[in-house]
N, C-alpha and C positions, 0 to 999 in steps of 0.2 A: 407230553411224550417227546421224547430228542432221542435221533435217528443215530447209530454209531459209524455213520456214510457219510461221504459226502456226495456220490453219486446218488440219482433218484431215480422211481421204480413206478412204470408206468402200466398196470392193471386194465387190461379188456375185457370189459363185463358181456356176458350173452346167456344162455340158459344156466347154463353150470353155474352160475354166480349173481346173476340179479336178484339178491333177494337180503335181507337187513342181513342175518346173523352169518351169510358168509364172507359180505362185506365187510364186517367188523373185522373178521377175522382174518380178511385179506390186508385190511388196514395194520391192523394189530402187529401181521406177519413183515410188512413192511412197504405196502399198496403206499404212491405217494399223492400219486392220481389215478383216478382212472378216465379208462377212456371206452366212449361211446359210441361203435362203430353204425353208420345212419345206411350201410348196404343191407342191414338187415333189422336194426330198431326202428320201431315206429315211435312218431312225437309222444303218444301215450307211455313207450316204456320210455323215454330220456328221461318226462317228468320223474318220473314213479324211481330211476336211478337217482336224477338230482334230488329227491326228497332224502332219501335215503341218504344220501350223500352229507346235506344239512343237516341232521339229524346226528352223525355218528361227528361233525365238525362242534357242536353242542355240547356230546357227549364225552369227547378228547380235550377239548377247548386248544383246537391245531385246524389249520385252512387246508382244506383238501381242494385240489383242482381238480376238473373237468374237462375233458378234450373232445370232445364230438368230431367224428373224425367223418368227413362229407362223402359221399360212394361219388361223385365225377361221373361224367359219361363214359359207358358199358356200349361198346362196342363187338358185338356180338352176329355170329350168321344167323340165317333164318331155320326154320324146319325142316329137316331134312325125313323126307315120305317113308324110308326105309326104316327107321331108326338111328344109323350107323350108316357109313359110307366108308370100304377100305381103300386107301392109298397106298401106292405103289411106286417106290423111288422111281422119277422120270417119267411118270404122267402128267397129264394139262387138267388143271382143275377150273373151272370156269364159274366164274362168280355173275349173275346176273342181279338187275337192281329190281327186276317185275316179280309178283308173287310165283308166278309159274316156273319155278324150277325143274319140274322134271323131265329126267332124259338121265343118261350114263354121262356122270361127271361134271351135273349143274350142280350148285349150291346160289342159293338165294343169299343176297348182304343186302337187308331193308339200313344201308348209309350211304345216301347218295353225297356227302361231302368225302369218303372215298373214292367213288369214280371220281370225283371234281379235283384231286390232287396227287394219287399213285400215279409213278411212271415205272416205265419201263426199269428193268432192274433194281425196284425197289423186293426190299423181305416184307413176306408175310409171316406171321405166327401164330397157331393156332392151338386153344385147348390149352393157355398156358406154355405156351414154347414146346410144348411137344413132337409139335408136325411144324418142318419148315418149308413155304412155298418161297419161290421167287419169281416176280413178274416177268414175263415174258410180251403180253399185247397187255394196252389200257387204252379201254376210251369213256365216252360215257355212261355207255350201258351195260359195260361189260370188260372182267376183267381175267385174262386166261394167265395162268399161272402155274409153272413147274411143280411139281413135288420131290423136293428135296431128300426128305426121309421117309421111307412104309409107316404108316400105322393107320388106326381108326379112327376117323372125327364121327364124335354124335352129333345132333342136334343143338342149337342153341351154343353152342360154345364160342369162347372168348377171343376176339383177334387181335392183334396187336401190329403195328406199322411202326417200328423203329425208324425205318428213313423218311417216313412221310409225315410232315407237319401238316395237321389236319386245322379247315379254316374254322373252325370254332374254340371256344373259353374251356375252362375246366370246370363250368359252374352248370348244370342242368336246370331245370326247373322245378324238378325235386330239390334239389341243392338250395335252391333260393330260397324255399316253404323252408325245410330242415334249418338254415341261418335264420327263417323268422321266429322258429320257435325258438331255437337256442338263446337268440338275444331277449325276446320274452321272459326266458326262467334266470338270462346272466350266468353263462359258463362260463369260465378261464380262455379256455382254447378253442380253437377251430379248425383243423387240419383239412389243407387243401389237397384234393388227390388229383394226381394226371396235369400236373402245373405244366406248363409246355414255353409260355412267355410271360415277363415282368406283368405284363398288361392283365394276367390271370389273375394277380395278387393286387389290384388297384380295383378289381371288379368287386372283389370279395372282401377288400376293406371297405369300399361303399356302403356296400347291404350289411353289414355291421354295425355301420358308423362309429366306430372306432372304441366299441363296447365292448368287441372281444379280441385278444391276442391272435394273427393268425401264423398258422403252422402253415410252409410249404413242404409237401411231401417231393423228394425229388427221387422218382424214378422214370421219369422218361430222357433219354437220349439227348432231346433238344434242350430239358432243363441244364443239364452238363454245361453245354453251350453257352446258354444265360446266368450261370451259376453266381457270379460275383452281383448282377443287378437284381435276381431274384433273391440273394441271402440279403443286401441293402434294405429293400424292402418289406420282406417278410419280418413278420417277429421274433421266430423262429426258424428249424429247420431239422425236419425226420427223412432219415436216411433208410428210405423205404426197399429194402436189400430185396425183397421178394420179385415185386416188377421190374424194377431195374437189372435182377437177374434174369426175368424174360429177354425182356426188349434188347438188351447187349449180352455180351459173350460173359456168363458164369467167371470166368477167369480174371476179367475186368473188376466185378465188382468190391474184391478186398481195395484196391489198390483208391475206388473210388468213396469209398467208405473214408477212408482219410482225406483224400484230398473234402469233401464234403466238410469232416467234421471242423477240417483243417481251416478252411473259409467260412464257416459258423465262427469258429473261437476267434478269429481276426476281428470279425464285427460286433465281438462280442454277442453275439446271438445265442441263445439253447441250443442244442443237439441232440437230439433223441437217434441211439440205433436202435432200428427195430426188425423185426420178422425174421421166424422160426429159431430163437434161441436158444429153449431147451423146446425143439418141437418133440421129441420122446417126450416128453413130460405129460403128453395130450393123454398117450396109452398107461405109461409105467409112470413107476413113483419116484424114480430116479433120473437124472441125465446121462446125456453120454458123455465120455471125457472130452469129448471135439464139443460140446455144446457146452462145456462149463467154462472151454480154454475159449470160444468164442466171445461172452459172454464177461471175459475176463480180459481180455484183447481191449473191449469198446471202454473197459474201465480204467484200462491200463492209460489207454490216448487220450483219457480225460472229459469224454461224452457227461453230457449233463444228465441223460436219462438212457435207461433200457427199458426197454419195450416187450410185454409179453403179449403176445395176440390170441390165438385156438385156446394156447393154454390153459387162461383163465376162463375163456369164454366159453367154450365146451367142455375141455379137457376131464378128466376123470379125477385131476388132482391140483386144483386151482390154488387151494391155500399151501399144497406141498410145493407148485412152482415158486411163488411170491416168495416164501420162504427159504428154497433153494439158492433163488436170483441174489436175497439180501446178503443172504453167507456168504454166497462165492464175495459178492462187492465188498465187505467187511473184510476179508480174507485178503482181499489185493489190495487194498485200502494199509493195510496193516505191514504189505511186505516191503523188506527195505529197499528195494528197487522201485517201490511205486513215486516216493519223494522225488526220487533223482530224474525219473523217466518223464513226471509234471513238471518240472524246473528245465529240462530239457526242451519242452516242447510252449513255454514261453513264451508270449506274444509282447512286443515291444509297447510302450503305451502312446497313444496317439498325440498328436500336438496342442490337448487340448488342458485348461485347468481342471476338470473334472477326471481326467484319464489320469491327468499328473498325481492330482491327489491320491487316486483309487490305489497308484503305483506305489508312492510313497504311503500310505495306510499299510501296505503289504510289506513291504522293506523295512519301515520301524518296529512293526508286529511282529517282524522275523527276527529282526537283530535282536528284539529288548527281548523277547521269548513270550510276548505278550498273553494272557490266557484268550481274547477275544477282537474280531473285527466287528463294533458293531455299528450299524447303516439306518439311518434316520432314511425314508421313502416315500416318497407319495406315488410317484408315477411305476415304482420301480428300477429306474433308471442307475439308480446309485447304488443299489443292488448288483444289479446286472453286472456294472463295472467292478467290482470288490469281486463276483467271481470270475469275472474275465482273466482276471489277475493269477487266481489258484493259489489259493495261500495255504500257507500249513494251518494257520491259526481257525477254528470255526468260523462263520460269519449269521451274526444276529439278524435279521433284518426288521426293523420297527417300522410298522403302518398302520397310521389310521382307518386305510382304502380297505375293506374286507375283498374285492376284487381285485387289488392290486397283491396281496396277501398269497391270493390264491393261482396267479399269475408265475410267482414266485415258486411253488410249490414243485415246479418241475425246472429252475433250477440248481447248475451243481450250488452245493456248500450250504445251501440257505435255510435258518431256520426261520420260520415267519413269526412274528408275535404283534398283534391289531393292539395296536397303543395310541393312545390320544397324544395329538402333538402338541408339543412342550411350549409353555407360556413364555420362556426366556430361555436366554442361552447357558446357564446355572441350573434350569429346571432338566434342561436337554442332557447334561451330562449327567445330573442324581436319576432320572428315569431308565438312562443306558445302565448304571453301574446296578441298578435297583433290579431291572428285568435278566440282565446278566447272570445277578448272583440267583436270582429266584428261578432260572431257566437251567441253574445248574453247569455255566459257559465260567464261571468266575468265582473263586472264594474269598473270604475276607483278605484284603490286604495283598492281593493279585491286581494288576492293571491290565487295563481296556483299551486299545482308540476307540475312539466315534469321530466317523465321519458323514457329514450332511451338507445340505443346501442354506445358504442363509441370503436371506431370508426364510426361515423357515415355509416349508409347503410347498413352495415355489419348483414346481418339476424340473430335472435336468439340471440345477446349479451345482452341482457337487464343488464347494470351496472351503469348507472345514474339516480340518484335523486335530484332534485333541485327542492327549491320554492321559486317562483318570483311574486314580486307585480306586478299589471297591471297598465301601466300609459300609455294610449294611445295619449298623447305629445311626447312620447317617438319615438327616428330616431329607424325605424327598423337597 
């Protein structure tokens, strides 16, 4: 099966879609991954998704990835005795850390590394950004705070601290169980949530050990901050538009969407945009035009993946979104402004032999009109670089690693194909020209580059370039 995208299409499974035949059918629709949100899966359904998963990879004979995407610390108030508490622009809401909140205008917050860090003039946010406070006193057992805007907080609801760097990690202890099983079954991905410092993403590569891809999700404030040291080290990097529209001002976050996606593609990194795309799609079977031109936006600047989240997971119309999301990408994929607007936005190649090559694979591919780029892989690595680049040409990518494969899978341009590596450098090019024509990237008497590491296997070498006619007479 070969995708008519280059962009890739990342599926959140939940009630509405864990189960084989609508899987399939999200696959079929144009699912590239999916992804396995752990605030609400338990280890028993990730397996029962990853089986499912392997299963329909068997049955395509195509690498499907997996993303597990980690719930982070939930920072949340306590119970409130009423139900419901109304707030009033210009009251003192008072935050206490002891069980006993009650009294007119306590609220309980069982985090005492909030008292340990709010000051004075810092924002609270509450319920999702709904209700805004502003600190007014802090100390340690208590914290009295403005109410900015009326409305009602219930119980249990969500708070958020944009100017407060809180002293702990983005990994729970749920989070660490949840990475031990993931590496257990070997997912693709791992997506960090609530990343705050570099230091987030060196904890969470440990507990790994370096068996799964990690994703930083950046929607906190201070990730902004660390942006360039946290894309260095991450694998990846998802443009979590939801929280990050909490924690900062709605109006910020187009602006930071690009700068985001903009210092992914420098590092050559993935880029997932994700959250509420076509969120109509949850109810109706249609999008709205602002969620198709969204949607078409992340396609347009070159994102590696789009992300659907409720939609698939509960929505009423899960294989209608998948299938919506791939049209629109096909549709912008196809318009003559999308050429100019990827060449536009161009990343210079690094000073390295492997970047130089990746650069020039794309520049001979382009001049000669070549039918394909294709990328001998073991790590990945040489991949990554080929789409760094944005080529017009498709890019093949050959690997032996069924992990590395699957690694791949989310992102842009790449079609994966798990091929045993080539005895010699004669075998390496009739292999390339052979899966080419058999993958349907190449017809008789059409040329290829392939470019690879040599020594063969060898991660990270990227030093060959060669272009070869495809003659499928030809003795592999």
């Amino acid at each position: 099966m070969r995708r008519n995208r280059r962009v890739k299409i990342v599926a959140t499974l939940g009630p509405a879609s864990t189960n084989e035949e609508t899987m399939r059918r999200l696959f079929e629709e144009g699912a590239d991954v999916f992804r396995v949100n752990m605030s609400h899966a338990t280890h028993e359904g990730l397996r029962e998704a990853h089986g499912i998963v392997r299963k329909l990879e068997a049955e395509f004979s195509r690498p499907i990835g997996i993303l597990v995407d980690l719930q982070g610390p939930k920072l949340r108030i306590g119970k409130i005795e009423s139900g419901t508490v109304r707030l009033t622009q210009g009251d003192i809401l008072s935050f206490v850390r002891g069980e006993d909140a009650r009294g007119l205008g306590r609220v309980q917050l069982p985090h005492p590394e909030i008292f340990e860090s709010v000051e004075k003039g810092h924002t609270l946010l509450l319920d999702d950004g709904k209700l805004k406070l502003r600190v007014v006193e802090a100390s340690d057992v208590r914290i009295d705070a403005e109410v900015l805007n009326s409305g009602l907080l219930g119980s249990r609801k969500g708070i958020s601290l944009p100017d407060t760097v809180l002293p702990f990690g983005a990994l729970t202890d749920k989070d660490r169980a949840d990475i031990e099983c993931a590496n257990a079954i070997g997912v693709a991905w791992m997506a960090l949530s609530f990343v705050q410092r570099p230091e987030d993403i060196e904890e969470a590569r440990k507990l790994s050990h370096g068996h799964t891809a990690i994703m930083a999700k950046i929607e906190k404030p201070t990730a902004i901050q660390y942006l360039k040291e946290i894309v260095d080290l991450a694998d990846g990097i998802m443009v979590a538009r939801g929280d990050l529209g909490v924690e900062m001002p709605v109006e910020k976050v187009p602006g930071l969407q690009k700068q985001i996606s903009r210092a992914a593609r420098n590092a050559g990194k993935p880029v997932v945009v994700a959250t509420q795309m076509l969120e109509s799609m949850i109810y109706a079977p249609v999008p709205t035009r602002a969620e198709v031109s969204d949607v078409a936006t992340a396609v347009f600047e070159g994102a590696d993946a789009v992300m659907l989240s409720a939609e698939s997971a509960v929505g009423k119309y899960p294989v209608d979104a998948v299938s919506t999301m791939n049209r629109i990408a096909i549709e912008v994929e196809h318009d003559p402004l999308y050429a100019a607007l990827i060449h536009a936005q161009r990343i210079d190649p690094k000073a390295t032999d492997a970047d130089a090559i990746s650069a020039a694979a794309r520049t001979v591919a382009e001049t000669l009109d070549l039918a394909a780029i294709v990328c001998y892989t073991a790590s990945g690595a040489t991949a990554l670089r080929a789409a760094r680049e944005r080529p017009q040409q498709p890019i093949l990518a050959l690997t032996p690693i069924p992990r590395t494969a699957r690694k791949l899978a989310i992102v842009w341009g790449q079609h994966c194909v798990l091929a045993d590596d080539p005895i010699n450098l004669d075998d390496m090019v009739a292999k390339a020209c052979r899966i080419a024509y058999e993958e349907g990237f190449a017809r008789a008497g059409e040329q290829v580059i392939v470019i690879a590491g040599v020594p063969l296997g060898k991660a990270g070498a990227t030093n060959l370039l060669r272009i070869a006619e495809v003659d499928p007479s030809a003795d592999d």
